[in-house]
C-alpha positions as CSV (number, residue, x, y, z in Angstrom):
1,X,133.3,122.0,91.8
2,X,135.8,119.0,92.7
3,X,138.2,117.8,89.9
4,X,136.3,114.9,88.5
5,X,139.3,112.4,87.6
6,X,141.0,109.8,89.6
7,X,144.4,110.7,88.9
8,X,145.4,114.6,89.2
9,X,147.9,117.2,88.5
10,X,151.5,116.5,89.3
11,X,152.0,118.0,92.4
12,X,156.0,117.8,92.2
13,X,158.6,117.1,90.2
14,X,159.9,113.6,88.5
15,X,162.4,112.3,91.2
16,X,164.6,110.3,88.7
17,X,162.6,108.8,86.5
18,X,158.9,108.4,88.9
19,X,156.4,110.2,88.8
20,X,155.2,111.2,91.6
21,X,151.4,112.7,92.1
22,X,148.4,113.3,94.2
23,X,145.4,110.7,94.6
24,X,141.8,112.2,94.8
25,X,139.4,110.1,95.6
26,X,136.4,112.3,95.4
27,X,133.5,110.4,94.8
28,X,132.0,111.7,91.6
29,X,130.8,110.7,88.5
30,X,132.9,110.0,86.0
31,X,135.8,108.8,88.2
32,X,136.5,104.9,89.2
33,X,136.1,106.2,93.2
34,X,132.5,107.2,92.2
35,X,131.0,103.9,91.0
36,X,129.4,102.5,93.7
37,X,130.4,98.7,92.1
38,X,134.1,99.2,92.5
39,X,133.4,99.5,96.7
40,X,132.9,96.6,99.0
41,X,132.1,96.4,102.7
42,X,132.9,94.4,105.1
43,X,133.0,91.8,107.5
44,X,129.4,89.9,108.7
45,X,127.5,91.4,105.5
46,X,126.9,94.9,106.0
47,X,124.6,97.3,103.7
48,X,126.5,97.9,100.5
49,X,128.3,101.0,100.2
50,X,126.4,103.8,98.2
51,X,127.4,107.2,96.1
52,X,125.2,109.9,97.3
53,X,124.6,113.7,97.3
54,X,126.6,115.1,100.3
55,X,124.0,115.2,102.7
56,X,125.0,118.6,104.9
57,X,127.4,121.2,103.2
58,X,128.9,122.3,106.4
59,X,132.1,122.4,108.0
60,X,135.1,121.5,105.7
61,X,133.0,120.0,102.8
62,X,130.4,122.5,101.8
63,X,130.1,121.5,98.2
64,X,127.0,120.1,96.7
65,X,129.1,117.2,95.4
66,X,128.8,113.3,95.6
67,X,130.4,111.3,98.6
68,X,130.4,107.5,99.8
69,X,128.2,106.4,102.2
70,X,128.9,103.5,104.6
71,X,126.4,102.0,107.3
72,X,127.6,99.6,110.2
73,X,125.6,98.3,113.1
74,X,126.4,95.8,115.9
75,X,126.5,93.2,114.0
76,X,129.8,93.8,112.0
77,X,132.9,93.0,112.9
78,X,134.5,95.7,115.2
79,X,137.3,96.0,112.2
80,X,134.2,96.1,109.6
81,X,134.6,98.5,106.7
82,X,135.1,99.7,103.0
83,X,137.4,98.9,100.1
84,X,138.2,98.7,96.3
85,X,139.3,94.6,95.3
86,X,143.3,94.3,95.1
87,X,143.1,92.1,92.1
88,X,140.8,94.4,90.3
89,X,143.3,97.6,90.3
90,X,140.1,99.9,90.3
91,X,142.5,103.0,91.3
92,X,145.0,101.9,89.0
93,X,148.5,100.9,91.1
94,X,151.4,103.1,92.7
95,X,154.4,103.2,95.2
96,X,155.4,104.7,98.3
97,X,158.4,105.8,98.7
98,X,159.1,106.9,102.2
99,X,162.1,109.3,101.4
100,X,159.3,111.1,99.7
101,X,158.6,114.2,102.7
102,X,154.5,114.8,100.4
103,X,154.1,110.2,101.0
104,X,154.1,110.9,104.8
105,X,150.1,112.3,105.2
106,X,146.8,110.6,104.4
107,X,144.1,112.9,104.8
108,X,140.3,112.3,104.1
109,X,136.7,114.5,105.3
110,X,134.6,112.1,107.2
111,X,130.7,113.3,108.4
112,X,129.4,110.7,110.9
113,X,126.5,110.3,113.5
114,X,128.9,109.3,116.3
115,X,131.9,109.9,118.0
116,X,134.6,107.1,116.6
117,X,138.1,106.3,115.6
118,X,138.5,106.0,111.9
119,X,141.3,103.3,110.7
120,X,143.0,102.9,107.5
121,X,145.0,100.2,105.6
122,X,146.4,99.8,102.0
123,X,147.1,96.8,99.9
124,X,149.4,95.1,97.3
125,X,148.5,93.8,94.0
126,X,149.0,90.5,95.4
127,X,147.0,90.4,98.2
128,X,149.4,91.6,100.6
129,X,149.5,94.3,103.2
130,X,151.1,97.2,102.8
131,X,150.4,99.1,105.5
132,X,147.6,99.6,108.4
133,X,146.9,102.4,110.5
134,X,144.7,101.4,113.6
135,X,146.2,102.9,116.5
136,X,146.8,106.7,116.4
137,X,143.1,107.3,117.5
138,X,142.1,109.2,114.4
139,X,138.3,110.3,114.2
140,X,135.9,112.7,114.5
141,X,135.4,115.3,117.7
142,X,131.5,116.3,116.7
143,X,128.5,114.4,114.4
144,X,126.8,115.5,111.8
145,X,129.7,117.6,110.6
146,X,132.1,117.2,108.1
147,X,135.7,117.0,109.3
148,X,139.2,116.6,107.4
149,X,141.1,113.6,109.6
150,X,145.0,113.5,109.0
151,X,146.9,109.9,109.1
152,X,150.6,110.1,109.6
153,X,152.6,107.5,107.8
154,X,156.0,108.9,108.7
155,X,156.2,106.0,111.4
156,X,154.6,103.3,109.7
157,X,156.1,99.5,110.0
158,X,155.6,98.2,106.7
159,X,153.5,94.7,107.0
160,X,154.2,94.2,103.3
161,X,155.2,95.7,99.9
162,X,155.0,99.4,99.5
163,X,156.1,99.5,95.5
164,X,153.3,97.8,94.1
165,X,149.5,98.7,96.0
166,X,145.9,98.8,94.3
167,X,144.1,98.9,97.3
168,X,142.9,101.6,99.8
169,X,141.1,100.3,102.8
170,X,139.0,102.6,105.6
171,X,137.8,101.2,109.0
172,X,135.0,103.3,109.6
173,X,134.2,102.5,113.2
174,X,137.4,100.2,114.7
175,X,136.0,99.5,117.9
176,X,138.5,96.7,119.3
177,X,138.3,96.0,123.1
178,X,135.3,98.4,123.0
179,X,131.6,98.0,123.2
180,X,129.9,97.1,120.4
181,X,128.8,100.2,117.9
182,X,124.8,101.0,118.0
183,X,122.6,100.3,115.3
184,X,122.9,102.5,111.9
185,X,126.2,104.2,113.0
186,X,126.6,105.8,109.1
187,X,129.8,107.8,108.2
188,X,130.3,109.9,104.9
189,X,133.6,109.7,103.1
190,X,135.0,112.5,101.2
191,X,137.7,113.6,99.7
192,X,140.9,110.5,100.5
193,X,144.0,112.4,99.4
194,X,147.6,110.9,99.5
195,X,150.6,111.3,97.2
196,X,152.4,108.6,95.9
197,X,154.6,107.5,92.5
198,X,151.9,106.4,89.9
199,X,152.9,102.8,88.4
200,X,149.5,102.4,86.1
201,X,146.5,103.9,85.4
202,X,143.2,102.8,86.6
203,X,141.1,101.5,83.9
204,X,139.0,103.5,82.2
205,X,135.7,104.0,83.3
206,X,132.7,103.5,81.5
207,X,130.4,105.9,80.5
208,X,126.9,105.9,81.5
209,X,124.3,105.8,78.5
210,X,126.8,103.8,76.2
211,X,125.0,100.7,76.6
212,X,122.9,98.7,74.3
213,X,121.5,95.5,74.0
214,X,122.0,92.5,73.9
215,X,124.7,92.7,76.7
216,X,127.4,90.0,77.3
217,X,129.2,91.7,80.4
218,X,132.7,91.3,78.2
219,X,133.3,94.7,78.8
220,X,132.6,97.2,81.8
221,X,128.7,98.5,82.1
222,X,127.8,101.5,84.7
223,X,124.7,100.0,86.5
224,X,122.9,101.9,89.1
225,X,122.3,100.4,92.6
226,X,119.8,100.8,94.7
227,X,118.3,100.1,98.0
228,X,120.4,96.9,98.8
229,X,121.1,95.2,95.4
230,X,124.3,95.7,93.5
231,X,125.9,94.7,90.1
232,X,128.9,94.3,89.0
233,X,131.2,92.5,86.3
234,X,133.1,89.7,87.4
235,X,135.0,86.9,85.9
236,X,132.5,83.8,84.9
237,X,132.8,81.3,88.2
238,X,130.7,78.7,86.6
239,X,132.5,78.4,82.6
240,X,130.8,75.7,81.3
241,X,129.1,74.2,78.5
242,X,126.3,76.2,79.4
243,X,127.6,79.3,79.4
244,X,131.4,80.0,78.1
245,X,131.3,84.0,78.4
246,X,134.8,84.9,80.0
247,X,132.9,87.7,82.0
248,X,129.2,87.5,83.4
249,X,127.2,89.8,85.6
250,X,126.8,89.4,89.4
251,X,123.7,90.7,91.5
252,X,123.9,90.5,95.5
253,X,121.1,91.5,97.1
254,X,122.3,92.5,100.8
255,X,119.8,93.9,103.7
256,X,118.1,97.1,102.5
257,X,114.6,97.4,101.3
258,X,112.8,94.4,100.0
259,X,112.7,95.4,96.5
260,X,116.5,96.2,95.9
261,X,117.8,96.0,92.5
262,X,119.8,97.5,89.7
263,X,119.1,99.7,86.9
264,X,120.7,100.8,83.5
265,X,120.2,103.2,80.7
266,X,120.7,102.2,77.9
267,X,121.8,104.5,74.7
268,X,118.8,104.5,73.1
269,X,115.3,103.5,73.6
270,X,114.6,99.2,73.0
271,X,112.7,98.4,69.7
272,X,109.5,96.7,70.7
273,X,107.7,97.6,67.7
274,X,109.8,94.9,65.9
275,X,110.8,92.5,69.3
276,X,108.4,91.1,72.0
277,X,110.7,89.1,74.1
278,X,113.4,88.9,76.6
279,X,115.9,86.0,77.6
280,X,118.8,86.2,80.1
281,X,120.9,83.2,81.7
282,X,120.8,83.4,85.1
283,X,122.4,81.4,87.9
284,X,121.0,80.7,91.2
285,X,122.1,79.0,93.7
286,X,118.2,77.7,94.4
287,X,115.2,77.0,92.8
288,X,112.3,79.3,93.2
289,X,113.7,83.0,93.0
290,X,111.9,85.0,91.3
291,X,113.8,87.7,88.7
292,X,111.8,90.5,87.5
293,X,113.0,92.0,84.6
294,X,111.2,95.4,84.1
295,X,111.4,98.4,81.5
296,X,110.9,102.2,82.0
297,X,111.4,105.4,80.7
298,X,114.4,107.2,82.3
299,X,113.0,110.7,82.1
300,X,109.7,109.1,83.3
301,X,109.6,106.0,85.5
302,X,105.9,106.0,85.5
303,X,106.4,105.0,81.9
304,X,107.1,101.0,82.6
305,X,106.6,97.9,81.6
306,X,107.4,94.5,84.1
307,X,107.3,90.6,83.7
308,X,108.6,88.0,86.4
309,X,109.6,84.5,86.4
310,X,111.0,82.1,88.2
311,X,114.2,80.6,88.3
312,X,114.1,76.3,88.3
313,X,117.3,75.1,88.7
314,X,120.3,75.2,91.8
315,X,123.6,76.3,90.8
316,X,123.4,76.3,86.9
317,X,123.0,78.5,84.0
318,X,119.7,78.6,82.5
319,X,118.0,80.7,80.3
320,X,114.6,83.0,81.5
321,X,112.3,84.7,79.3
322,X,110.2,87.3,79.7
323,X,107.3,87.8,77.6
324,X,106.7,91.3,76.5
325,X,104.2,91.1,74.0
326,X,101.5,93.1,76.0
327,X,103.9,96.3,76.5
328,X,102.8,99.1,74.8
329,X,104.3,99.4,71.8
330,X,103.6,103.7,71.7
331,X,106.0,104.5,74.8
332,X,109.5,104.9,74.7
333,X,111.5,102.6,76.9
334,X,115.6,103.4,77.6
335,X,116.2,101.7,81.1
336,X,116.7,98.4,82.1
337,X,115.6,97.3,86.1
338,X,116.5,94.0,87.7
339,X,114.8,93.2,90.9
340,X,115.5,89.8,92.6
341,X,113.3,88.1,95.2
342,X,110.9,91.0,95.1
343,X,109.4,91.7,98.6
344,X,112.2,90.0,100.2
345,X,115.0,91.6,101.9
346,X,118.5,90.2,101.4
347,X,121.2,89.6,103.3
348,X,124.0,89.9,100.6
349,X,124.9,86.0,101.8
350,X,125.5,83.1,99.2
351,X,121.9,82.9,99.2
352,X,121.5,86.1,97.9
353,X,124.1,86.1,95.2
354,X,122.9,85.6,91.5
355,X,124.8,85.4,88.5
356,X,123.7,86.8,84.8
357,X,124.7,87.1,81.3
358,X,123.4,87.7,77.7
359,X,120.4,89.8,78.4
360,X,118.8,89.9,74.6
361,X,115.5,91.5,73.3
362,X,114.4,89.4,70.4
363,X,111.0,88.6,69.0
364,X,109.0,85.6,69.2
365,X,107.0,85.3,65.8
366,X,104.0,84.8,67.6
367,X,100.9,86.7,66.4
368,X,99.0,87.7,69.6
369,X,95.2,86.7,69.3
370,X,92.6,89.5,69.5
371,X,91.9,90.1,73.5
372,X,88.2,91.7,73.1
373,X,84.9,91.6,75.5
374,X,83.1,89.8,76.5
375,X,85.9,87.8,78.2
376,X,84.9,83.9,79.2
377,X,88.3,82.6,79.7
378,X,87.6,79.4,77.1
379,X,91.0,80.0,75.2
380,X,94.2,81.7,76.4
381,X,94.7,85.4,77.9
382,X,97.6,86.9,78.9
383,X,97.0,89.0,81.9
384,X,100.0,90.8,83.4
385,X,100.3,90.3,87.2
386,X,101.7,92.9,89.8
387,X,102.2,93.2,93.4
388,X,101.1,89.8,94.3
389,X,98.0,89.7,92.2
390,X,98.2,86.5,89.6
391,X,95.2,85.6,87.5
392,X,95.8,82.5,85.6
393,X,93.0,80.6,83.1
394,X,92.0,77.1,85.4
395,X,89.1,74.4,84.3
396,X,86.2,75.6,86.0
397,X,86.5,74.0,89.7
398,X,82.8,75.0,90.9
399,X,81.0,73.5,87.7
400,X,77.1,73.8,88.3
401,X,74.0,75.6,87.6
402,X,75.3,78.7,88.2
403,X,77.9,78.4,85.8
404,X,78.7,75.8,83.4
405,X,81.8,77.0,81.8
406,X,84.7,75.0,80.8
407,X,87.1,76.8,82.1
408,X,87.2,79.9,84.4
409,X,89.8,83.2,85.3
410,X,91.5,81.9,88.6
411,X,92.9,84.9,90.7
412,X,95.1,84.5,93.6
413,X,96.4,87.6,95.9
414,X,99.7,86.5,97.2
415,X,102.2,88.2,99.7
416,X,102.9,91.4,98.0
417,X,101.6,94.5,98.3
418,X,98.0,95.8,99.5
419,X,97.0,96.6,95.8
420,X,98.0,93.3,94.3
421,X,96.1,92.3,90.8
422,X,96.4,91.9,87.5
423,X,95.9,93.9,84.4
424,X,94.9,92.8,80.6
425,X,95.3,94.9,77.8
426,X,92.4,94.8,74.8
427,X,93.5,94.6,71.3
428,X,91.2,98.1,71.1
429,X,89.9,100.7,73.5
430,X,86.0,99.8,74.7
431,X,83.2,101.6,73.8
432,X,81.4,103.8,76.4
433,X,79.5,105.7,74.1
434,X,77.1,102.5,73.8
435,X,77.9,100.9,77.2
436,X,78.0,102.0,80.4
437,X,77.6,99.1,82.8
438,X,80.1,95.8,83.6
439,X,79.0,92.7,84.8
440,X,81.3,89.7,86.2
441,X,80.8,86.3,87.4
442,X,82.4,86.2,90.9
443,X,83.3,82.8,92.8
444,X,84.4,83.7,96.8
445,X,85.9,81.7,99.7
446,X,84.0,84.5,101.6
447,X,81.1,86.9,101.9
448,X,82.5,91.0,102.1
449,X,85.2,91.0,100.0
450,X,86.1,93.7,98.1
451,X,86.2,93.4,94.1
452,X,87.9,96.8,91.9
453,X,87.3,97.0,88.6
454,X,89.7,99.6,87.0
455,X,89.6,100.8,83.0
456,X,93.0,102.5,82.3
457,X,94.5,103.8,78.7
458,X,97.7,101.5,78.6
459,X,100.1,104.7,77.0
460,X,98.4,106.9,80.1
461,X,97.6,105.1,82.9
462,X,97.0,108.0,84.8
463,X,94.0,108.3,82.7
464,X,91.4,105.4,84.2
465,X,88.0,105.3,86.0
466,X,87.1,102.2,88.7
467,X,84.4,101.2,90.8
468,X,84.5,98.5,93.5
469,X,81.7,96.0,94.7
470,X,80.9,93.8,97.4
471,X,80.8,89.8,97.2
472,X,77.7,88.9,99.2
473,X,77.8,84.9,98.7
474,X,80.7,82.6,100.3
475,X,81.7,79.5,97.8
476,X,79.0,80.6,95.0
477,X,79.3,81.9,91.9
478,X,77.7,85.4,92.2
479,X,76.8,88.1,88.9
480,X,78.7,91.7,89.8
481,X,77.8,94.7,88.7
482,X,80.0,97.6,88.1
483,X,78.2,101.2,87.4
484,X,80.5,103.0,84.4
485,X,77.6,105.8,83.7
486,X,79.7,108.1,85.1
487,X,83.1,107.5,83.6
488,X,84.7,110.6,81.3
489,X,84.9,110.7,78.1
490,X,88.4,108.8,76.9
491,X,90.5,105.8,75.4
492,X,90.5,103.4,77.7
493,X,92.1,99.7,77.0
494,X,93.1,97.6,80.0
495,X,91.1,96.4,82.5
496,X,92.5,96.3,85.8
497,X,91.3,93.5,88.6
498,X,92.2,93.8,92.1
499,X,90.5,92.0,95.3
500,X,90.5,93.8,98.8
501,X,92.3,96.7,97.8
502,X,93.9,97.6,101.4
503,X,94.8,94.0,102.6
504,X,97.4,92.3,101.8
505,X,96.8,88.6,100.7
506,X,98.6,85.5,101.7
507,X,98.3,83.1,99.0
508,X,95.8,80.9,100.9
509,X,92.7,79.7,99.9
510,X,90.9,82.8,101.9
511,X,92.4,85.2,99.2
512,X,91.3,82.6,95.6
513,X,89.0,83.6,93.9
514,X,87.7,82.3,90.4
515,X,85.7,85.0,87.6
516,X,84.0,84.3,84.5
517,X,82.4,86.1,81.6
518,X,83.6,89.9,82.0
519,X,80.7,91.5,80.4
520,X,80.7,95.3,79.0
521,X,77.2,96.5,78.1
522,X,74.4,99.4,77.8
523,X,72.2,99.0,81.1
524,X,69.4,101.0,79.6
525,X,68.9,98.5,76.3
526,X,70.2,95.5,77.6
527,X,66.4,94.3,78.2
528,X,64.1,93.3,76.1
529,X,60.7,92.6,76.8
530,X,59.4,91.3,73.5
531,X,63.2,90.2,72.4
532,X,62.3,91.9,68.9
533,X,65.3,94.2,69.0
534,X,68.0,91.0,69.0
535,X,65.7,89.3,66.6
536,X,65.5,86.1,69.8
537,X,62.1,83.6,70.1
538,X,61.6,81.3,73.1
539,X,59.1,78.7,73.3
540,X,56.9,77.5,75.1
541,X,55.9,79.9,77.4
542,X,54.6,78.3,79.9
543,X,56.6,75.3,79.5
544,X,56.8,71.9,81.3
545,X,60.1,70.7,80.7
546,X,62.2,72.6,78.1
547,X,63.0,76.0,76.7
548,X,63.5,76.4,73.5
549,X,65.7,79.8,72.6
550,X,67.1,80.6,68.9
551,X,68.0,83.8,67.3
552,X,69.4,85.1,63.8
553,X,72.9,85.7,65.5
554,X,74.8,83.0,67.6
555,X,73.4,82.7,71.3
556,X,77.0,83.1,73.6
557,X,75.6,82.1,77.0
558,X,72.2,81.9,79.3
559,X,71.4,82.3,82.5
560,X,68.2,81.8,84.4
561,X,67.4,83.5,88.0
562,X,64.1,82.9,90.1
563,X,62.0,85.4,91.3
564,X,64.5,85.9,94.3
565,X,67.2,87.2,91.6
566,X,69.2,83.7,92.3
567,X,70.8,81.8,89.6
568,X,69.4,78.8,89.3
569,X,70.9,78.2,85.7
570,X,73.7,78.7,83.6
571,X,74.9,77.7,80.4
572,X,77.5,78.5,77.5
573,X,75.7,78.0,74.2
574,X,77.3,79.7,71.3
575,X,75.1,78.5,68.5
576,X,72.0,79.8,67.0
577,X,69.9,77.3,69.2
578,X,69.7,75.6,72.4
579,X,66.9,73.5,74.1
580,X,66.8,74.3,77.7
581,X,66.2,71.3,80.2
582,X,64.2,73.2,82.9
583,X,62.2,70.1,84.3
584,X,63.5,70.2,87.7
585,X,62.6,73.8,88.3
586,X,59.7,74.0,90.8
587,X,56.9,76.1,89.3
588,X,56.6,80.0,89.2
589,X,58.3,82.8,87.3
590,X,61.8,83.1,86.2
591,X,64.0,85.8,84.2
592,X,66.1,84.6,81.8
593,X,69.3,86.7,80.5
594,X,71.7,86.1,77.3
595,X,73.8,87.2,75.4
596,X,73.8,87.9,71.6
597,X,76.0,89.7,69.6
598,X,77.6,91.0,72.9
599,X,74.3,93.3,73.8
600,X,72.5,90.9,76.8
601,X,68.5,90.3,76.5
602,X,66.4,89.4,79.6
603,X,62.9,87.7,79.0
604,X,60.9,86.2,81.8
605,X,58.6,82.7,81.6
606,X,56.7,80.6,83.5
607,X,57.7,76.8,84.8
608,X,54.7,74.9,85.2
């Protein structure tokens, strides 16, 4: 295994009073060379730099050890490449002195997918060069293959100051008065070794794990980068009334997979038996971006929880929360995930840079209210959205016969992913002992589109049952039903929505839809001939002009459907007693179907 610290054994004696020693910069964990944070590419935006497994233990490097990873393409300068900051000191600082025969050789194991010349440059603590060599043709004779290059600095012209440098600098691909480098040219950096006389020591790096909330940024935090997105702790650019932390977070999101982020463990798993809510200042520079702030388990990532909001003001601090009320309270939850603009790729430009500070878990003191079915959407539910799926609660826009609700379930499928929908979590598990069947009022832009209805266990969601129907009426409100009789045996407490499983939606109106009274019930009892079992009476039968309907219990809703099985009525009641105006029904048979006591009767008269 490779030595795991920055700063190594003395490999000669004191000269006078210095103290001369070899660098390692090896890449692993533990050390300030192996946190990806401390790296930055350059020029014209390239992908971040990355810590990774060695990728092929062969030829000089065949140790299953971590190295840096560093991507260019043609559209990075033709000097493009890696480096620590000068004025952060990452490496700590040192001296060359050239009298010193071990300060002549610079040697470092590259592992690239091309043939090119490999530059290096370092730099003083204030902002000076030191030294660069561009122009002794170093690089690699094969690809794919890890090689030791060897830079010579016995005949270097020293641009700048060689007794005070805290920064090493590699071109990976110089290509000056060449043709431009191909797409995805990716080098592997192992292993930069140099001798020099150690002035300080780089700072000491945090451990990962250490970290617990709330966090402030004052001190260093180990985040882990991933697929474009990286954090790091900077000095606070924007000190103001708003915020007046001396050190804040900063996320850039550069070009690498839409959902690029950051993640941390934390020390210990968050509290959310006693705390329900995040906050975190954030600071854009526009309105709109979306931030989602999500929660896992680090030994299981399956195990997670995720909210997202939006951002409302351009360049200043303000304060998001997250409202994590409906996570379930049974997991454990250590790791922290920030995702930016999800389903957006950066480009690590201005645009893409986000400042963040004091991420806190408090609680609200709200009480949540009881979330049980039936669902009809008259007060408040909180749903929890993914993948483009948002269901929000709307006044009913399509008020009529069919359904006369006050307000309605509103579900748009935006831009996301093909499985986009929205999930809410019951107050208890439902009951498919009793029940076996689920109805749902459906309102469509379109005939043929798909509706899932999921049942999941919230601590398990591996543990679920769904079925999916087809709308068959355009801009109508339509009845579904959803066959459970087959579902196993098991806790099940979310109900999971999600339209056209397999498209992705675009936000328009072709992918709104609006649902109403989410009904659970037993198919094989739900009618009732006589209405003796749910105690109901409905007079006259025939009738003219009105139907009377009462029962001991309080009436929830009605519905009345021709002989056709069209619904030619509907109506929310909830009282023991409702006169039904049926006077402009032409004459002939009808069925009509309630609800009592969440069990649904059915009953058929006649409209003369």
């Amino acid at each position: 295994m490779k030595k795991i610290t920055l700063l190594f054994a003395l490999l000669i004696t004191s000269i006078g009073f210095s103290q001369q020693q070899e660098y390692h910069l090896d890449f692993e964990e533990g050390t300030p060379s192996g946190i990806a944070s401390n790296w930055y590419t350059f020029d014209n935006q390239p992908a971040p730099a990355e810590i990774v497994d060695n990728p092929n233990l062969n030829g000089v490097n065949t140790t299953a050890s971590k190295v840096m990873k560093v991507v260019m393409g043609p559209g990075n300068a033709f000097y493009a490449g890696v480096n620590n900051k000068w004025e952060d000191s990452k490496f700590g600082t040192w001296k060359i002195d050239m009298g010193v025969v071990s300060n002549l050789t610079l040697t470092m194991d590259v592992h690239k997918n091309y043939v090119g010349t490999v530059g290096i440059k370092m730099g003083t603590n204030s902002a000076g060069t030191s030294f660069q060599i561009t122009d002794q043709n170093v690089g690699n004779t094969v690809v794919n293959e890890w090689q030791t290059l060897t830079f010579d600095l016995s005949g270097i012209n020293p641009n700048g100051d060689l007794s005070n440098i805290s920064q090493m600098v590699v071109f990976v691909d110089w290509t000056q008065d060449m043709a431009d480098r191909a797409p995805g040219n990716t080098i592997y950096i192992d292993n930069i070794k140099f001798n020099a006389e150690k002035l300080t020591d780089a700072p000491e790096v945090p451990v990962a794990g250490t970290a617990s909330l709330p966090l402030d940024f004052e001190s260093e935090i180990t985040w882990s980068d991933f697929d474009g997105g990286v954090v790091s702790t900077e000095t606070n650019p924007y000190k103001n009334a708003d915020n007046t932390s001396a050190k804040v977070g900063k996320m850039v999101k550069f070009d690498g997979q839409p959902w690029g982020g950051s993640a941390l463990t934390l020390s210990s798993a968050m509290d959310f038996a006693n705390n329900d809510t995040f906050t975190m200042k954030v600071y854009s520079p526009r309105i709109g971006t979306k931030v989602l702030l999500k929660v896992e388990n680090s030994a299981d990532a399956n195990t997670s929880f995720e909210k997202e909001v939006t951002t409302t003001i351009i360049n200043g601090w303000e304060t998001l929360t997250f409202d994590y009320a409906t996570i379930s309270k049974a997991n454990s939850y250590d790791k922290l995930v920030l995702i930016f603009d999800n389903g957006t790729v950066g480009d690590g430009s201005a645009n893409f840079t986000f400042y963040i500070d004091d991420i806190a878990l408090t609680s609200s003191g709200v009480v949540l209210p009881t979330v049980a079915l039936p669902l009809d959407f008259e007060s408040a539910t909180t749903w929890t959205n993914f993948d483009g799926g948002v269901v929000t609660t709307e006044t009913n826009p399509h008020n009529n016969a069919d359904n006369s609700s006050a307000n309605v379930g509103k579900m748009v499928k935006n831009a996301g992913q093909p499985w986009g929908g929205s999930v809410v979590k019951l107050s208890s598990a439902m009951d498919f002992t009793a029940n076996d069947t689920f109805t749902m009022k459906v309102y469509s832009p379109r005939a043929n589109a798909k509706v899932l209805l999921k049942v999941e266990n919230s601590a398990s969601p591996a543990t679920s049952f769904e079925k999916e129907v087809t709308i068959t009426t355009a801009n109508a409100w339509e009845t579904l039903t959803f066959d459970y009789s087959a579902i196993p045996s098991g806790s099940y407490d979310s109900v999971v929505l999600i339209f056209d499983l397999g498209t992705m939606g675009d936000g328009s109106a072709n992918y709104t839809f609006y649902i109403d009274d989410l009904m659970l019930f037993n198919a094989a009892t739900a009618s009732v001939s006589d209405n003796k079992q749910l105690n109901v009476s409905m007079y006259p039968n025939p009738t003219t002009s009105s139907l009377n309907i009462s029962a001991e219990s309080t009436i929830k809703n009605a519905a009345i459907y021709n002989i056709l099985g069209k619904q030619v009525i509907s109506l929310a009641i909830n009282k023991n007693s409702e006169s039904i105006d049926v006077s402009n029904l032409a004459s002939g048979i009808y069925l009509i179907k309630y609800t009592v006591d969440n069990a649904i009767g059915t009953a058929k008269f006649i409209k003369e």
